[in-house]
C-alpha positions as CSV (number, residue, x, y, z in Angstrom):
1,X,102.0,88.9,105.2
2,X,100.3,86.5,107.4
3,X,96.6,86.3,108.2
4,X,94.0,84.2,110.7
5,X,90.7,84.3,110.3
6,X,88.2,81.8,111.7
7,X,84.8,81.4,110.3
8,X,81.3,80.2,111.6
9,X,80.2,78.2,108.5
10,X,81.9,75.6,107.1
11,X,83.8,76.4,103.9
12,X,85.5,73.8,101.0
13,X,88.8,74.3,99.7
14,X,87.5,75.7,96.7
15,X,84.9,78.2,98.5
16,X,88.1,79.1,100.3
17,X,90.0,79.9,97.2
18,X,87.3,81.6,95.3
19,X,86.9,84.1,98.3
20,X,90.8,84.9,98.8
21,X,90.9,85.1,95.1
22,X,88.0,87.9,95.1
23,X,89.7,89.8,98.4
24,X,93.2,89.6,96.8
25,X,92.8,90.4,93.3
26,X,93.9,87.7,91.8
27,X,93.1,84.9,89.5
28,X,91.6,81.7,91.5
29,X,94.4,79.9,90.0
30,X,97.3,81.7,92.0
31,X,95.7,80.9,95.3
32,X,96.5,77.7,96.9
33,X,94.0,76.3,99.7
34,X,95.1,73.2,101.3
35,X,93.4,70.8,104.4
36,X,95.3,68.1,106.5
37,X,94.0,65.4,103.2
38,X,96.0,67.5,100.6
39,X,99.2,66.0,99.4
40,X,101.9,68.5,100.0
41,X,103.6,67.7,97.2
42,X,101.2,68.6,94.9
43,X,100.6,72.6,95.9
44,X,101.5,75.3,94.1
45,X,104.2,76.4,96.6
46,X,105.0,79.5,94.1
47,X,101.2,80.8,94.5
48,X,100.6,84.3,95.5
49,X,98.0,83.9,98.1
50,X,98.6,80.4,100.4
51,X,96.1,78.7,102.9
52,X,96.2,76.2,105.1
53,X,92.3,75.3,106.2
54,X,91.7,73.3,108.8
55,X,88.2,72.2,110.4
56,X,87.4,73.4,113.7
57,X,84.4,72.3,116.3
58,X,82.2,74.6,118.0
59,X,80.8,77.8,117.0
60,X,83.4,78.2,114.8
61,X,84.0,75.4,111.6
62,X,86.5,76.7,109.4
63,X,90.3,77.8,110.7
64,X,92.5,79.8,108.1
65,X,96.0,79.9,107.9
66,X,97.0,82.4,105.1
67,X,100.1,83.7,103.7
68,X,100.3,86.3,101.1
69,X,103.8,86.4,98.8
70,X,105.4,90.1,98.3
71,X,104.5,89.9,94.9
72,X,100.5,90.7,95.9
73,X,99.7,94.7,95.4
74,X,98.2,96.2,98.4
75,X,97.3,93.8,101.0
76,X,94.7,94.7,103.2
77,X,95.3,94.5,107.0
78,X,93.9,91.3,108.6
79,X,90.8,93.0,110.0
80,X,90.2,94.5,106.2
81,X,91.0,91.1,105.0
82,X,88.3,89.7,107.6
83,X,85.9,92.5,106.2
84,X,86.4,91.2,102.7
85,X,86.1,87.7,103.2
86,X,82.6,88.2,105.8
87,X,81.4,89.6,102.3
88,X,83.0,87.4,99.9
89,X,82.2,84.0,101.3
90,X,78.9,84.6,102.7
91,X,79.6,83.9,106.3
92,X,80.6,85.8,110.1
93,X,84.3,85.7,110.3
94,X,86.7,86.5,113.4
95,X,90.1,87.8,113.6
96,X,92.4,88.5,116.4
97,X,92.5,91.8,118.1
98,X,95.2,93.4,119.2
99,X,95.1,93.5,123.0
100,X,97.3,90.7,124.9
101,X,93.9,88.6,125.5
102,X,94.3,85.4,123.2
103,X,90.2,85.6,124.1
104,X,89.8,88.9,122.3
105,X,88.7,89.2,118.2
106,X,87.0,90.8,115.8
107,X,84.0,89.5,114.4
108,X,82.3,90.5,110.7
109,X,79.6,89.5,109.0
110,X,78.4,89.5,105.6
111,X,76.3,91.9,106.2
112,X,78.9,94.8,107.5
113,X,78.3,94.4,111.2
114,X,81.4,94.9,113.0
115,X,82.1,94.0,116.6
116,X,84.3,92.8,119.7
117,X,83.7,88.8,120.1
118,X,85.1,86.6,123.4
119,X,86.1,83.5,122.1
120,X,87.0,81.0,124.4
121,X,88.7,77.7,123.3
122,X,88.1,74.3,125.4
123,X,91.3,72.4,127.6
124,X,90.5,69.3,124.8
125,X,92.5,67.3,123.1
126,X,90.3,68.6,120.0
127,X,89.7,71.8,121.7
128,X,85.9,73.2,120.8
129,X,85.8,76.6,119.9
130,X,82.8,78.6,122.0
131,X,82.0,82.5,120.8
132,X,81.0,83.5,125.0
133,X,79.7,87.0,124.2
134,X,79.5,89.7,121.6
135,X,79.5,93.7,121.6
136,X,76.4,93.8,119.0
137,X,74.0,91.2,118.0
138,X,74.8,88.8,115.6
139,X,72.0,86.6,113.3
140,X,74.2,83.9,112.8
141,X,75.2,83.6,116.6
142,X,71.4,84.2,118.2
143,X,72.4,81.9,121.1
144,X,75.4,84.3,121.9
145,X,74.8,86.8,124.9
146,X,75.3,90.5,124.0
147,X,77.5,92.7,126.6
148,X,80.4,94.9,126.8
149,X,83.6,92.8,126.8
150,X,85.0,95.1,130.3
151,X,88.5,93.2,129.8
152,X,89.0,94.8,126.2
153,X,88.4,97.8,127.9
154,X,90.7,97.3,131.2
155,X,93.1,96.4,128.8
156,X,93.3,99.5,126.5
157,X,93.2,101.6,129.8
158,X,96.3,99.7,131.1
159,X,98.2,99.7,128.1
160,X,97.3,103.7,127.7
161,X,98.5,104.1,131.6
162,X,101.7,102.7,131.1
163,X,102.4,104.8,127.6
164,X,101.6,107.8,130.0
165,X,103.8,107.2,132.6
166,X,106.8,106.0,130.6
167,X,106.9,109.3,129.1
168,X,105.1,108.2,125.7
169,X,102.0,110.1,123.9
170,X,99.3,107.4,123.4
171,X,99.1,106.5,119.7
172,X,96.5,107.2,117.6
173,X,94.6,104.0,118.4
174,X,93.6,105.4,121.6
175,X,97.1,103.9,123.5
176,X,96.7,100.5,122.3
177,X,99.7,98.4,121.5
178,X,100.3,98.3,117.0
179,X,101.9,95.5,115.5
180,X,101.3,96.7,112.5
181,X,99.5,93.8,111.1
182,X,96.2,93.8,113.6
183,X,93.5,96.4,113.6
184,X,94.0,99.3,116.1
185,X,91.6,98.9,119.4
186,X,88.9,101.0,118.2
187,X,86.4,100.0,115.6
188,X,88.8,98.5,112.3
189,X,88.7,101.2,109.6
C-alpha cells in the first residue's frame, strides 16, 4: 500500500521513522526513511514500512512518499494513516481527497481536528506549496482564510449525477468516486 502525506512542520528522517513506526506497529528498526542525501545503497530495501521524504517550501515543509510491504497487519487507509501520524509526530498533516481536484486534501492536526484544505502548488521550478483556505480553523495555519471549499462540493454533486443517470445507486460515500485507498468524500472515519 502506498501513502502521501504532506506536513506543515518540518520533520528529520528519524522523527519520520519514529512516527511511522508508532502508526504501523512496528519496531523503528523495520522502517526505512530516506531524503535525496541518502545513499540508496545503503537502505534497508527489505523493510516493512519505506519512505522517501523530501523537503518542500511553503506552508507545507515535509513531503512523504510511503510504501507499506504486505507483510504489515492491518494498514490503515491513508486518511487514518494521516490521523495517526497528526498525533504521532506532533504536527497538521494533509492527504489527498478523493475528488478529481489535485487541489482537494484532507488536513489533521495533532489535536483531532479534521477538515477539507485547498492546496495550491506554484508554476516554479521549485514549486511553493500555499494551503488557500480551510473548512475549520486551524492554529498552526492562523493566516489561512476559513470558507466552504464550493468545488468539493460541485464535485460530489456531479459525480452523484452521473451515478444517477447511468443507472447506478450512489455509494455509501454519498456518490463519490472509491479507490479504495482514499477516504470517502464525507468526513474520514
Amino acid at each position: 500500500m502506498t501513502y502521501n502525506l504532506i506536513t506543515v512542520d518540518p520533520l528529520g528522517n528519524e522523527d519520520v521513522a519514529k512516527a511511522l513506526a508508532r502508526c504501523f506497529g512496528v519496531p523503528v528498526r523495520d522502517v526505512d526513511v530516506a531524503d535525496e542525501q541518502t545513499d540508496q545503497t545503503l537502505r534497508s530495501w527489505d523493510a516493512a514500512v519505506l519512505c522517501d521524504r523530501a523537503e518542500v517550501r511553503g506552508d507545507v515543509t515535509t513531503s512523504l512518499d510511503v510504501h507499506v510491504q504486505d507483510r504489515v497487519p492491518s494498514p490503515p487507509d491513508e486518511a487514518g494513516l494521516a490521523r495517526a501520524f497528526a498525533r504521532a509526530a506532533r504536527t497538521v498533516v494533509l492527504c489527498p481527497a478523493i475528488e478529481e481536484l489535485p487541489s482537494a486534501y484532507w488536513l489533521m492536526t495533532d489535536q483531532g481536528t479534521v477538515t477539507r484544505a485547498r492546496l495550491l502548488l506554484s508554476d516554479d521550478e521549485e514549486p511553493v506549496y500555499t494551503v488557500d483556505a480551510v473548512e475549520a480553523a486551524v492554529p498552526r495555519l492562523p493566516h489561512v482564510p476559513v470558507r466552504q471549499l464550493p468545488e468539493i462540493v460541485r464535485e460530489q454533486s456531479r459525480e452523484t449525477s452521473l451515478s444517477t443517470r447511468a443507472g447506478r445507486a450512489p455509494s455509501s460515500t454519498g456518490g463519490c468516486r472509491g479507490t479504495g485507498r482514499r477516504p470517502g468524500c464525507g468526513r474520514p472515519g
